[in-house]
PLY file of the C-alpha trace (Angstrom):
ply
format ascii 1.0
element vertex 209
property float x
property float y
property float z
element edge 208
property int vertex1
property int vertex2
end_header
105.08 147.84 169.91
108.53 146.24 168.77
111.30 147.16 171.14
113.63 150.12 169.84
111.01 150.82 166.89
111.14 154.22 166.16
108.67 156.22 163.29
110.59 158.25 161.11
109.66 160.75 158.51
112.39 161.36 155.56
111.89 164.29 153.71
112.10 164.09 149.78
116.17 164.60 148.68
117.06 163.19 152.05
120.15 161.02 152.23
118.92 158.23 154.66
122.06 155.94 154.96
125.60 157.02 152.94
127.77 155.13 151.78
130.95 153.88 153.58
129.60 155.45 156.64
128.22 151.97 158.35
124.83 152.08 159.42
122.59 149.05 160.27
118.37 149.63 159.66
115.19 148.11 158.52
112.62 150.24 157.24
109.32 149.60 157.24
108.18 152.08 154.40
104.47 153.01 154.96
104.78 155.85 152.31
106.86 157.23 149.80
109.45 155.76 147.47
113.51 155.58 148.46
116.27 154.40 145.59
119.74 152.41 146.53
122.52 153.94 145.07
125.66 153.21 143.62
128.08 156.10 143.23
131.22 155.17 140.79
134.37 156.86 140.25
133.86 158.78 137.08
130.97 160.68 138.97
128.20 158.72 137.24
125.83 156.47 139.22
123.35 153.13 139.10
120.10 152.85 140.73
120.20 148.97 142.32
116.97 148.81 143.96
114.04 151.11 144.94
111.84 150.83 148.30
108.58 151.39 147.86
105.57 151.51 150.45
104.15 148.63 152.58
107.84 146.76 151.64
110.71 146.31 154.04
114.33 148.11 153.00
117.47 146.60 154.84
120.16 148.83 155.07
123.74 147.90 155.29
126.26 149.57 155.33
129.45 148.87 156.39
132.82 151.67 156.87
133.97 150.40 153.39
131.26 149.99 150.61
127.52 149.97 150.50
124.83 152.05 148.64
123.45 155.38 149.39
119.93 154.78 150.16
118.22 158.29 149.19
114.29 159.73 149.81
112.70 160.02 146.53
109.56 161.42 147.95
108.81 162.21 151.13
109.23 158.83 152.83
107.72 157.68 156.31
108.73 154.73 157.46
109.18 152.51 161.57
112.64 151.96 161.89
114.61 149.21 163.56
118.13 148.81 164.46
119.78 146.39 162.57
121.76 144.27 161.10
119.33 141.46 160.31
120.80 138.57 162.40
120.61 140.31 165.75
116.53 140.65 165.10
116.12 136.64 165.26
117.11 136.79 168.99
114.96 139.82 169.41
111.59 139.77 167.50
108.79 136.93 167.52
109.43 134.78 165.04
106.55 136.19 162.34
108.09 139.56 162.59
111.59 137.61 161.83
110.37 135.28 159.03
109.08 138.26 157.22
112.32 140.53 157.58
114.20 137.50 155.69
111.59 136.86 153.33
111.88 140.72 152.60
116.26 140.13 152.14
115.75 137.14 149.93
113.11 139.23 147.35
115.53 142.25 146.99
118.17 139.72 145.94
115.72 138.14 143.30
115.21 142.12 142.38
118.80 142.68 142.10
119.23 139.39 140.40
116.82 140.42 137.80
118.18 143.80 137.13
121.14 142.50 136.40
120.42 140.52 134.05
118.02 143.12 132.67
121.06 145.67 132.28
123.27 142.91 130.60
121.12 140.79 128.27
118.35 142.76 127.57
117.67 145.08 124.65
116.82 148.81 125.85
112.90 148.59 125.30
112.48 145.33 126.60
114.30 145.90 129.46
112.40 149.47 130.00
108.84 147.18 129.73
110.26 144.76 132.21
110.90 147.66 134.62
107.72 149.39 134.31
106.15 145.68 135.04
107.76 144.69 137.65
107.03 148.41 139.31
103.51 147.89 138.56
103.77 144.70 140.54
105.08 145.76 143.66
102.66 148.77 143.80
99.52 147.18 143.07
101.03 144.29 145.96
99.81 141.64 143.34
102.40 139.31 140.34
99.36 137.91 138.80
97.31 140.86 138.43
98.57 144.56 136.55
97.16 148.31 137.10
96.21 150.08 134.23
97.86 152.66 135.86
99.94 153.83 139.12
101.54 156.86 140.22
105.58 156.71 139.71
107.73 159.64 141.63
110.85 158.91 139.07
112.61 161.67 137.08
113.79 160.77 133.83
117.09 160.84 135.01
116.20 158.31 138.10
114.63 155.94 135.45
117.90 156.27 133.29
120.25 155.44 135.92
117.81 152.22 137.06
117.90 151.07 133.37
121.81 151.86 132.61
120.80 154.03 129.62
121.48 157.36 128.98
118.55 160.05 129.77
118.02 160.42 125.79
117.85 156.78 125.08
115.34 156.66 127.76
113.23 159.39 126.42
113.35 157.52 122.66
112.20 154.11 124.37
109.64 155.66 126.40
108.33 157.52 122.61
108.39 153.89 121.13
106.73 152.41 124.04
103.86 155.00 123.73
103.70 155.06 120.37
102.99 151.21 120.14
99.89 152.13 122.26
101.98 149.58 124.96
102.86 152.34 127.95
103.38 155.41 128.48
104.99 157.64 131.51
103.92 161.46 132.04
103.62 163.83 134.73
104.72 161.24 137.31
101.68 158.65 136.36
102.29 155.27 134.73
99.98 153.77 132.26
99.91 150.40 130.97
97.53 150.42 127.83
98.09 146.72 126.47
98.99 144.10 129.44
99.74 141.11 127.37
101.67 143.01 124.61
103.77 144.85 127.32
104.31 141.38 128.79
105.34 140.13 125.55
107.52 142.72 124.46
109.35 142.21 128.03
109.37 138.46 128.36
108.07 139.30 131.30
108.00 136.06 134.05
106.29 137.77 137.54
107.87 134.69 139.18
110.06 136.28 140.63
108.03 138.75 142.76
106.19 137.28 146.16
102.90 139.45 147.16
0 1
1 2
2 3
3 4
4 5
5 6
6 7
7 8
8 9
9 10
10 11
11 12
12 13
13 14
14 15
15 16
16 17
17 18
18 19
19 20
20 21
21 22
22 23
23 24
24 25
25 26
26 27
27 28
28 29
29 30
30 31
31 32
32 33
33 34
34 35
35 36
36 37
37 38
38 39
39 40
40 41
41 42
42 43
43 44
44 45
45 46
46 47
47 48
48 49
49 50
50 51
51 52
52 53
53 54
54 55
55 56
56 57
57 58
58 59
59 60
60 61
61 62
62 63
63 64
64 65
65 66
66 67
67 68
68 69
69 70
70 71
71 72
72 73
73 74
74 75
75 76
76 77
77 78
78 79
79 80
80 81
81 82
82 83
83 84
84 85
85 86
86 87
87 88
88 89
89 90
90 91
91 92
92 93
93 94
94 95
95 96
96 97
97 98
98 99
99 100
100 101
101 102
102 103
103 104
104 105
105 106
106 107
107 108
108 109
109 110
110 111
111 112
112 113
113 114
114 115
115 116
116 117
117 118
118 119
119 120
120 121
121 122
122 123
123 124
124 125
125 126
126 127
127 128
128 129
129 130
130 131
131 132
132 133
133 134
134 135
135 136
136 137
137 138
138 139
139 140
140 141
141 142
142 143
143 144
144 145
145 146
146 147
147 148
148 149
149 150
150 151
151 152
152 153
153 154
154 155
155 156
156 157
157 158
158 159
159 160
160 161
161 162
162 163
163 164
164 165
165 166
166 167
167 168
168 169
169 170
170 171
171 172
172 173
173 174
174 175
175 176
176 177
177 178
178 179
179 180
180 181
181 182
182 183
183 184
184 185
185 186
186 187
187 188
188 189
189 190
190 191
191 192
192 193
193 194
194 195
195 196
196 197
197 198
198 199
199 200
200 201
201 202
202 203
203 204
204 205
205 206
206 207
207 208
């Protein structure tokens, strides 16, 4: 019922904004998973942020930087026509105060991963992630799933964390193996909630429902 709200359905591998091609949109996931993405020069990439469902993505992307925002999964989402300051003069104010309380968690997400990336040792940082995932898919920072289903390759985890796809795979053996989490066949499971939250430092503050 907004005006210029359009459902759209993103196909899994789809490339839903590029980067340095400028293109203004907030997505209203209502299913499937979408990663931001930072291409750099020597061919490698980082994984900023992910969108998952019942959140709002903003895209922005101007003609000379920006992240590729890609479909992880097959991704449906209602789309609006950005950029975020036009919708204030266009959208009841409920609509509004939610599309800037959705901009100001993604840069507490953002803030956190960098820090994450820069200060924290590989397995606490990897039990942070898996936490704060956990989090936004159970819609709850006070309460933890024992488990939840996670579309993320190996490779996509890697490039989130800033490790290599090996180190991964040895963090991931010593999380498991410390009966703390584990991650196979695209499921999640978190076997000991306070140790996990231990072994991350892990402060939920940061995360609204």
């Amino acid at each position: 019922m907004l005006p210029g709200a359009v459902r759209r359905l993103y196909p899994a591998n789809t490339t839903i904004a590029r980067e340095h091609q400028a293109r203004s949109l907030i997505l209203v996931v209502t299913a499937g998973w979408a990663a931001f993405v930072k291409a750099l020069p020597n061919g490698s990439r980082v994984i900023v942020d992910f969108a998952l469902p019942r959140e709002i993505a903003l895209i922005e992307v101007s003609g000379e930087g920006g992240e590729t925002v890609t479909a992880l999964s097959d991704v449906t989402a209602i789309e609006l026509i950005g950029p975020v300051h036009t919708c204030l003069s266009r959208y009841p104010q409920a609509i509004c105060e939610t599309i800037l309380q959705a901009e100001a968690r993604r840069y507490s997400r953002v803030t956190e991963h960098l820090a994450g990336v820069s200060r924290r040792g590989p397995v606490q940082r990897t039990a942070h992630f898996l936490l704060e995932l956990a989090c936004r898919v159970h819609r709850s920072a006070t309460t933890y799933p024992d488990r939840f289903e996670c579309p993320l390759t190996q490779a996509e985890l890697a490039d989130a964390l800033g490790l290599s796809a090996v180190h991964v795979s040895r963090v991931l053996k010593d999380l498991r193996e410390s009966r703390l989490a584990s991650f196979r066949n695209g499921v999640v499971e978190l076997h000991d909630h306070a140790g996990l939250i231990k072994t991350a430092g892990f402060d939920p503050s940061y995360i609204s429902n």
